[in-house]
C-alpha positions in Angstrom: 31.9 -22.0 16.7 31.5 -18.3 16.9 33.8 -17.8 13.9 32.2 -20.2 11.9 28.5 -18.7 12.9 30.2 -15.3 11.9 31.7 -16.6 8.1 28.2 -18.4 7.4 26.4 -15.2 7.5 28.8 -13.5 6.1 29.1 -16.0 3.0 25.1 -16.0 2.3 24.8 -11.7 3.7 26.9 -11.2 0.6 24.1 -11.9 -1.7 24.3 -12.5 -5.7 22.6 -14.4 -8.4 25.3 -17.2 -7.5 24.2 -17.5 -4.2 20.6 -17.4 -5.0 20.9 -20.5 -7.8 22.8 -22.5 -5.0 20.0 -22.2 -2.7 17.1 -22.7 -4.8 18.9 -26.0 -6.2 20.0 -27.2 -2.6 16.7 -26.4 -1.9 14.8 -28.5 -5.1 17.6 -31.7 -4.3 16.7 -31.8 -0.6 12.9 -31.8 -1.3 13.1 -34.2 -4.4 15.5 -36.7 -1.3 12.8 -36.1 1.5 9.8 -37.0 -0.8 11.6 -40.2 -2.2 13.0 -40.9 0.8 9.0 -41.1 2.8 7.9 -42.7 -0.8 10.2 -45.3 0.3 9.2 -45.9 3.6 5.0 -45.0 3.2 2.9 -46.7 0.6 0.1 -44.9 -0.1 -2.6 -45.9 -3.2 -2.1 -42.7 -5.7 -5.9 -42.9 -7.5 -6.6 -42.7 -10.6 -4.6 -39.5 -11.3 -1.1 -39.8 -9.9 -1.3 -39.0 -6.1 -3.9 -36.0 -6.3 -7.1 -37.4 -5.8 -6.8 -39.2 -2.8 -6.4 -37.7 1.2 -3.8 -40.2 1.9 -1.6 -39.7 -1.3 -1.4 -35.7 -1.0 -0.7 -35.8 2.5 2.2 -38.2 2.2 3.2 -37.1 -1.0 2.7 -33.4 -0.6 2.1 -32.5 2.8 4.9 -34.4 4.6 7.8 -33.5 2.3 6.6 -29.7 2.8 6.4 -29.5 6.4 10.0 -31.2 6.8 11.6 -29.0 3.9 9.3 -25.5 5.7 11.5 -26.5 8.7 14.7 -26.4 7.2 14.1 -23.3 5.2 13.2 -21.7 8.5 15.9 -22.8 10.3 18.1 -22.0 7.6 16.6 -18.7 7.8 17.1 -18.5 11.2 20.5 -19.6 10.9 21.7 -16.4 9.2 19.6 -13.8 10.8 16.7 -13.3 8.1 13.7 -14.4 10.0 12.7 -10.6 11.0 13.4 -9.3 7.6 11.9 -11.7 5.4 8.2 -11.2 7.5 8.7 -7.5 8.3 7.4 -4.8 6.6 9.3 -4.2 3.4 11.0 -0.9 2.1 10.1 -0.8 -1.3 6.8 -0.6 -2.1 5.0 -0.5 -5.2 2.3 1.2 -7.3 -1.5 0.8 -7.5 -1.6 -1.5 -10.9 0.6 -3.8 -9.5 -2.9 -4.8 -7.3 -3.9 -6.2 -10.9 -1.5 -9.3 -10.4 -3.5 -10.2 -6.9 -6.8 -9.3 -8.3 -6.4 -11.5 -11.3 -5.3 -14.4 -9.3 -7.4 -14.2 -6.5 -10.3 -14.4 -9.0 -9.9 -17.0 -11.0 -9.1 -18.9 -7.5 -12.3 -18.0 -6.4 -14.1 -19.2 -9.0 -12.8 -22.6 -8.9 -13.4 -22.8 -5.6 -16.9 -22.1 -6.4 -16.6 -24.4 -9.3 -16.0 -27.6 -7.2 -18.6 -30.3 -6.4 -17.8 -30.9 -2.6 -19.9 -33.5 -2.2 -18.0 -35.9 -4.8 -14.9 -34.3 -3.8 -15.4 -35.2 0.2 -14.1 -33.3 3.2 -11.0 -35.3 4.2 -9.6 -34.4 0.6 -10.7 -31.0 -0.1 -9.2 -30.4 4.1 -6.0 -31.8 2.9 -5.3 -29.9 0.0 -6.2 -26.7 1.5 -3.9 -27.7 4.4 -1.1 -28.6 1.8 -2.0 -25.4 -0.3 -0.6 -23.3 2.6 2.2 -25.5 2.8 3.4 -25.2 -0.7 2.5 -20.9 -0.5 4.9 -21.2 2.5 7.6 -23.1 1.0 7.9 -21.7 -2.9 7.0 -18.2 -1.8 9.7 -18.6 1.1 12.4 -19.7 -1.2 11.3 -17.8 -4.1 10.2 -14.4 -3.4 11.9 -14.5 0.2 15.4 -15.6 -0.4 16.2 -15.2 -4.0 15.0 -11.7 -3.7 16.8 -10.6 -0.6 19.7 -12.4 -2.0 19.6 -10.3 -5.0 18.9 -7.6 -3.4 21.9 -7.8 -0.7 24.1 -8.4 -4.2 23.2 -5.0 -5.2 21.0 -5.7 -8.1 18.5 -3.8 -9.4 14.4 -4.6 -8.9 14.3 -5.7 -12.7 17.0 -8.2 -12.0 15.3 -9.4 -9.0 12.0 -9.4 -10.6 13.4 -11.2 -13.4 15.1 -14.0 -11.1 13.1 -14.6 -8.6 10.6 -15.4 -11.5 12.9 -17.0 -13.4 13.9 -19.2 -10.5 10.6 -20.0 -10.1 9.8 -21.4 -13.4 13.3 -23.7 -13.2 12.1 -25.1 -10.4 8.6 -26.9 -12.2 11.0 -28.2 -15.1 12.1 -31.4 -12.7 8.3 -32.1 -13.1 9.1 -33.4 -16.6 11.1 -36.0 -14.7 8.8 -36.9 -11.6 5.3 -36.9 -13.4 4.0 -38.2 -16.5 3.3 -35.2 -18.1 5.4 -34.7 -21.3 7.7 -32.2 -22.4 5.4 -29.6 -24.2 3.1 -30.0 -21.0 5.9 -28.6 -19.0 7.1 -26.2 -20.9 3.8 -24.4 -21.1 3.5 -24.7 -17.2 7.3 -23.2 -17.2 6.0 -20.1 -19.2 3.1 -20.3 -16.9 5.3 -20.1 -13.8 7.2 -17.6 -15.1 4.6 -15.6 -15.9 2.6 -16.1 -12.2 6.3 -15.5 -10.3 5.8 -12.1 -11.9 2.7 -11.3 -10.4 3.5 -13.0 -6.8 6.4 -10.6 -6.6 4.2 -7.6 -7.4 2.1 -9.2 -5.1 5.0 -8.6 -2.7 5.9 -5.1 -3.8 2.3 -3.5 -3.5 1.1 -5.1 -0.1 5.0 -4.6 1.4 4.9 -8.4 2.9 6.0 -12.1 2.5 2.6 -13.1 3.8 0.5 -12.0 1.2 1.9 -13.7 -1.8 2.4 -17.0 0.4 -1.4 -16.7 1.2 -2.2 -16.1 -2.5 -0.1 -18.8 -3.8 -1.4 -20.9 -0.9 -5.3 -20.6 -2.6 -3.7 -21.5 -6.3 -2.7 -25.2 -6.2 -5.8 -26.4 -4.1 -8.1 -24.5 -6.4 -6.4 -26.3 -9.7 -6.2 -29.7 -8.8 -9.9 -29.8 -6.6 -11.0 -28.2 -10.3 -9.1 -30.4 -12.4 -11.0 -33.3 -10.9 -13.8 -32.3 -9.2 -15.9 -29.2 -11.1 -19.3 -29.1 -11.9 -20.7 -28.6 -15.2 -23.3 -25.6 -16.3 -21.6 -23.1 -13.8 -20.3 -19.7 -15.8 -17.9 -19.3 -13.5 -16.2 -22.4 -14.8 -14.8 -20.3 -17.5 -12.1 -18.6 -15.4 -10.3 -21.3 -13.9 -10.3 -23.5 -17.2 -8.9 -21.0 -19.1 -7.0 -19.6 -15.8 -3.0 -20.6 -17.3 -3.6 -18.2 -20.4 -5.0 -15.7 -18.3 -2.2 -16.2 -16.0 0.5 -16.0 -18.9 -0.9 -13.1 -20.8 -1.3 -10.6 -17.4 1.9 -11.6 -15.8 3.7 -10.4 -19.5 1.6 -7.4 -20.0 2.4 -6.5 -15.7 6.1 -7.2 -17.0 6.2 -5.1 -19.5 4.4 -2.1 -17.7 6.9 -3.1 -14.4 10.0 -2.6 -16.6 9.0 0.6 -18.2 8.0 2.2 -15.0 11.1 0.4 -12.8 13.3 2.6 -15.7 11.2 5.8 -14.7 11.6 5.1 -11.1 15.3 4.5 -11.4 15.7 7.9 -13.5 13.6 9.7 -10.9 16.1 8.8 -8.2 18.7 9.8 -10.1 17.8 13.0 -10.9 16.5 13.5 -7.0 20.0 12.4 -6.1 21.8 14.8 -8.5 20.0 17.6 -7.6 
């Protein structure tokens, strides 16, 4: 057993791009079987817009499958020795504009969540979607910028190839929604460019502030804030501005934070090398 134990760390300690595409995809399969697995079992009435307007549907076809897969990703985590590094203090830091990402976020966030009639919306939902918001910051931000970044890392990669795939990783993971939701194909690749683009500013998000936490508590305030806005906003409020147009805002500062991230990772990297030859 203690062997075993021993070649299971040492199999995922290894790291590598490999490794991180095997877990994000055993990941996706196992949460895609646990959801149509309590589908199967728990009948719940969806609403008028496919499971998101109603207490009973998001818990049981949000919530539930969450909390089960959070469990297995922690013990998984657990499993090979990454709990205290994943929710320690990171290394690497980053630089002041990388606070842009989490501004620009946070902000539009706020302003749904100012933009939302409550009173049509009702407490049980609005307390459910917040509770599964933190579940789905917990569990994307976990897999995303917690294992496919320290598996990259532990591969030796460099922070523009982590960047890059932890992203990357991020945005394959929404293109099964073409499969498990009506929205059509030009529907999801926007929200694919759209992922992308918000992976990007999530792991600056974890560069600047040095935590998991904080990019699970950002991404934890985004879903709740779309979908209580999708259905539930209130007309003649300015604020409504931000969040409607909130997926071109997204795309446009998570390419432009790219771009300055890549040019100043390459002035980083040189810096280090020249510190290290002299």
């Amino acid at each position: 057993m203690a062997e075993q134990s021993s070649a299971w760390k040492r199999f995922w300690n290894r790291g590598g791009i490999w490794r991180a595409l095997l877990l994000a995809a055993v990941y996706l399969g196992v949460y895609e079987l646990i959801g149509f697995l309590i589908g199967l079992v728990v009948q719940v009435e969806d609403g008028r817009h496919g499971g998101t307007d109603s207490a009973a549907s998001v818990f049981f076809g949000t919530a539930l499958p969450l909390i089960i897969t959070s469990l297995l990703l922690l013990g998984f985590a657990a499993s090979v020795g990454w709990l205290k590094e994943l929710f320690s203090r990171q290394a690497l830091g980053g630089r002041r504009w990388m606070w842009i990402g989490l501004i620009v976020v946070l902000v539009i966030n706020v302003a749904a969540l100012l933009s939302i009639d409550y009173g049509k919306a009702g407490i049980p939902l609005v307390g459910t979607w917040l509770f599964a918001g933190l579940l789905i910051g917990l569990v994307e931000e976990l897999v995303t910028r917690g294992f496919v970044v320290n598996l990259m890392r532990k591969g030796g990669h460099g922070e523009i190839a982590v960047a890059l795939a932890s992203a990357g990783v991020f945005a394959a993971l929404h293109f099964t929604n073409l499969f498990t939701s009506d929205q059509g194909l030009g529907t999801t690749l926007v929200q694919i460019v759209y992922t992308f683009a918000f992976g990007i500013c999530m792991y600056l998000i974890l560069r600047v502030t040095r935590t998991l936490i904080a990019p699970m508590l950002v991404h934890a305030s985004t879903d709740p804030s779309i979908f209580l806005f999708g259905e539930f906003h209130t007309t003649g409020n300015p604020l409504i501005l931000l969040p409607t147009l909130s997926t071109y805002i997204v795309i446009v500062t998570g390419f432009i934070l790219l771009i300055v991230f890549l040019v100043s990772e390459r002035r980083r990297r040189r810096a280090e090398v020249a510190a290290s030859a002299s």
